[in-house]
C-alpha positions as CSV (number, residue, x, y, z in Angstrom):
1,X,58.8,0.1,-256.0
2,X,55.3,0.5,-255.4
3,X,53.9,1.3,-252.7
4,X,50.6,0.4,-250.6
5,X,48.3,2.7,-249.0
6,X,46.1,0.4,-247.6
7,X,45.8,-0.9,-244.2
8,X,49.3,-2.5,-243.0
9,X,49.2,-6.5,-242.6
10,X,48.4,-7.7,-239.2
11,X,50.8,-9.2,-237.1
12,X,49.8,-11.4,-234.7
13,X,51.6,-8.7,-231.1
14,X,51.5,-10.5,-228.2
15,X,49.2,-9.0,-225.4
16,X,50.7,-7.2,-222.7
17,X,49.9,-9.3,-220.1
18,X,51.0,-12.4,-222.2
19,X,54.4,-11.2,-222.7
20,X,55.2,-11.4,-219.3
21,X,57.2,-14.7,-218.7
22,X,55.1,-17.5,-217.2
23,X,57.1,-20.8,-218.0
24,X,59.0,-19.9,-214.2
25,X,57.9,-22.8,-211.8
26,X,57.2,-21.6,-208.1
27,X,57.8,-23.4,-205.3
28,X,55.1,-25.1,-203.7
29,X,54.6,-23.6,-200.1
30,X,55.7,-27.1,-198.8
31,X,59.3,-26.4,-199.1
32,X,59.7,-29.0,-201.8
33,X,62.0,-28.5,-204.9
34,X,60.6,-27.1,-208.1
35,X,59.5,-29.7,-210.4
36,X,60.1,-32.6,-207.8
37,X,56.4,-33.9,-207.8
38,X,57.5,-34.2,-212.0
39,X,60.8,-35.4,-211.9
40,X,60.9,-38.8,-209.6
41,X,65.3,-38.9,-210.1
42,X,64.7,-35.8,-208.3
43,X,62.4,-37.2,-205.6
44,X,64.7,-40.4,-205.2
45,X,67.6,-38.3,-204.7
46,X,65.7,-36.7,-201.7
47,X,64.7,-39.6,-200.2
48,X,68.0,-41.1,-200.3
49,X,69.6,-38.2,-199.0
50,X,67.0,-38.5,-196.1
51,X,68.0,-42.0,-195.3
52,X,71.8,-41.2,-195.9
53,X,71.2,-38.6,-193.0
54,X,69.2,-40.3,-191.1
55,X,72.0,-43.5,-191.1
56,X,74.4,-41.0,-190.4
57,X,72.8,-39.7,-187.5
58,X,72.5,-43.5,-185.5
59,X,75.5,-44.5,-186.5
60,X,77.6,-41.8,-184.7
61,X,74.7,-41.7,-182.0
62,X,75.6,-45.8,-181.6
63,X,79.6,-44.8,-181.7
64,X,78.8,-42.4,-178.6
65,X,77.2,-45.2,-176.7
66,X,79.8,-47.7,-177.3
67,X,82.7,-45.1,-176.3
68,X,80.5,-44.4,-173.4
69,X,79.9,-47.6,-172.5
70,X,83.3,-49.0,-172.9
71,X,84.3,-46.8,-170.8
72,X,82.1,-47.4,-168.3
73,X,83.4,-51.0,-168.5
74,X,86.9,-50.0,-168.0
75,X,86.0,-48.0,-164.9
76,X,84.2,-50.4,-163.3
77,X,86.7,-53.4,-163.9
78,X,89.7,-50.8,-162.7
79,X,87.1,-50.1,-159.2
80,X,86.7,-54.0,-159.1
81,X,90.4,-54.6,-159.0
82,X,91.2,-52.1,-156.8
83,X,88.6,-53.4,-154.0
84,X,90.5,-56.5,-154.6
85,X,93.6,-54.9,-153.7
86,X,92.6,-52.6,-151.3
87,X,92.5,-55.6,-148.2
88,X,96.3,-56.2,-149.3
89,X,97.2,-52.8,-148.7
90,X,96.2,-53.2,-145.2
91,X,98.2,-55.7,-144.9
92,X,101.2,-53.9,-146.0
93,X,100.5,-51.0,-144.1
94,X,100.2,-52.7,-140.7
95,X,103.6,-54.6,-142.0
96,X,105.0,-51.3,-142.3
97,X,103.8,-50.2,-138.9
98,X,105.3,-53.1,-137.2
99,X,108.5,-53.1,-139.1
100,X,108.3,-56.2,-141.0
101,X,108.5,-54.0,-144.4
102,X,112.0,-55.4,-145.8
103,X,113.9,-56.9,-148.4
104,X,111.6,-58.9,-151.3
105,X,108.5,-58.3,-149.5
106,X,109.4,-54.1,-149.1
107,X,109.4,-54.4,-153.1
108,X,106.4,-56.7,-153.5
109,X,104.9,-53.7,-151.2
110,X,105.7,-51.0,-153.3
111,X,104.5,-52.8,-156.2
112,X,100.9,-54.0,-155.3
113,X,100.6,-49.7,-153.9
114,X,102.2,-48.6,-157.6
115,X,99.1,-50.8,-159.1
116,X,96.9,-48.8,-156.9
117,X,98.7,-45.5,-158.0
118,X,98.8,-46.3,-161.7
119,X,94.7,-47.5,-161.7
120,X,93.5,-43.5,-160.0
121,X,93.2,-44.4,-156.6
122,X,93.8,-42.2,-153.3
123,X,94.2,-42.8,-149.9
124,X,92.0,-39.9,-147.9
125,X,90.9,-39.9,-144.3
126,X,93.5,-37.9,-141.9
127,X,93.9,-37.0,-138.8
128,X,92.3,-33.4,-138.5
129,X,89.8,-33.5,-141.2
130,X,86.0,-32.1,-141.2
131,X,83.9,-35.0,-140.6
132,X,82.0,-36.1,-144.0
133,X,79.4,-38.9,-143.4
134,X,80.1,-39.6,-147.1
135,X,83.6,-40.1,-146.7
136,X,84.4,-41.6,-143.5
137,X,82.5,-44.3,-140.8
138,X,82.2,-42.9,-137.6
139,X,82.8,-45.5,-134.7
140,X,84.3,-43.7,-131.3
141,X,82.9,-40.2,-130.7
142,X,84.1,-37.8,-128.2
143,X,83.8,-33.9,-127.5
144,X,86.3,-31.6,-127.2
145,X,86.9,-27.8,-126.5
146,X,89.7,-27.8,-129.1
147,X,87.4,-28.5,-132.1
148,X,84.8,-26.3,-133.8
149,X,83.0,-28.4,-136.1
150,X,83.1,-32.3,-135.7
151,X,86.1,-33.6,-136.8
152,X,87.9,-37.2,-137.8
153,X,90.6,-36.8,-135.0
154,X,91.5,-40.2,-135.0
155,X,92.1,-42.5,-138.4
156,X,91.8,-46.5,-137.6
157,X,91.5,-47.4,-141.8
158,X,92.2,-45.0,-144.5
159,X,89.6,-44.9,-147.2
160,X,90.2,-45.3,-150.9
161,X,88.7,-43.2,-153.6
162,X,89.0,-43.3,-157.6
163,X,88.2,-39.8,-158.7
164,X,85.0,-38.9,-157.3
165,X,83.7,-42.6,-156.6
166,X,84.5,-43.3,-152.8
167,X,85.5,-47.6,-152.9
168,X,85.9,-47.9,-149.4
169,X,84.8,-44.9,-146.7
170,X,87.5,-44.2,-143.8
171,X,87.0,-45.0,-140.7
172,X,87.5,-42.8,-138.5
173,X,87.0,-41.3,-134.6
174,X,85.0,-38.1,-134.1
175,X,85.4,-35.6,-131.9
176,X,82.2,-33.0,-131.5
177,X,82.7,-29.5,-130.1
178,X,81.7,-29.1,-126.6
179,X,78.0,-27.7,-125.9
180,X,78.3,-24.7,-123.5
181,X,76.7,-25.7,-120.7
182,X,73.2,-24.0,-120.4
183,X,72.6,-20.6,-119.1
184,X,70.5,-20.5,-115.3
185,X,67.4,-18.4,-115.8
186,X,67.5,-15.0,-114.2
187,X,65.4,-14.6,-111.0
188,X,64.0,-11.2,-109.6
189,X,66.5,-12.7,-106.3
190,X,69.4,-12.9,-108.3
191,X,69.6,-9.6,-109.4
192,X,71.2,-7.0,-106.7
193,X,69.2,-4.5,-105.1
194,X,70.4,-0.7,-106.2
């Protein structure tokens, strides 16, 4: 074997700096994909998947509004039938007061007030209760010692309610607490001599 002093053969020795790996895409800064402004599949996909989402998103936004507003629906045509019935429960209750409640009509009766019953809707307005302008129609008024705060003493038509919503307000009597009568002003003659 022989060997050679001279210089040794160059080899081409990548640079420091250039060894360092620069193929690596960054991201752009606007929160796009690497390589998406390159690769339109890429961009497609995305755009897709926006409209996907964005179908998604109305569709269950137009399944609330129909839920809501069949529901609304139902409510209201439940309120409509009960103000329908609500002048035939009069009836019966002023048949009941009289005594004329019997036999085929007694269970006619307790049929039309099970309809009530079964669509949500109350009787309120008794004797006793805190007067509520909301709730009941005030058409005698009285005052009384006995009574703190104005109060429905006497009931001549329930009212009907179906949950919150008031069909028909009661109406009522209302008694008002007696104003003590006002004091005499205090003269300089009144007062006893000491």
């Amino acid at each position: 074997m022989s060997e050679q002093n001279g210089p040794a053969p160059e080899v081409d020795q990548p640079d420091a700096v250039t060894a360092e790996v620069v193929d690596e895409p960054t991201a752009p800064a606007t929160g796009q994909v690497p390589g998406e402004d390159d690769d339109p599949a890429a961009r497609q996909l995305a755009e897709r998947t926006e409209d996907l989402q964005r179908v998604t998103a109305e569709y269950a936004n137009y399944r609330r509004r129909v839920d809501r507003d069949r529901v609304t629906v139902v409510d209201q045509a439940a309120e409509r039938f009960a103000g329908q019935l609500i002048p035939v429960v009069d009836d019966i209750e002023r048949a009941r007061e009289h005594g004329d409640l019997t036999g085929a009509f007694k269970v006619v009766a307790d049929r039309v007030l099970g309809l009530l019953d079964g669509l949500g809707v109350t009787t309120f307005g008794a004797p006793g209760d805190p007067f509520d302008p909301a709730l009941h129609e005030a058409v005698l008024h009285d005052t009384s010692a006995d009574v703190q705060v104005p109060t429905a003493t006497t009931v001549l038509r329930p009212g009907f309610r179906r949950g919150d919503r008031v069909l028909r307000t009661a109406m009522v009597g209302v008694t008002d607490p007696e104003q003590p009568a006002p004091a005499a002003p205090v003269t300089a003659e009144d007062t006893p001599a000491g």
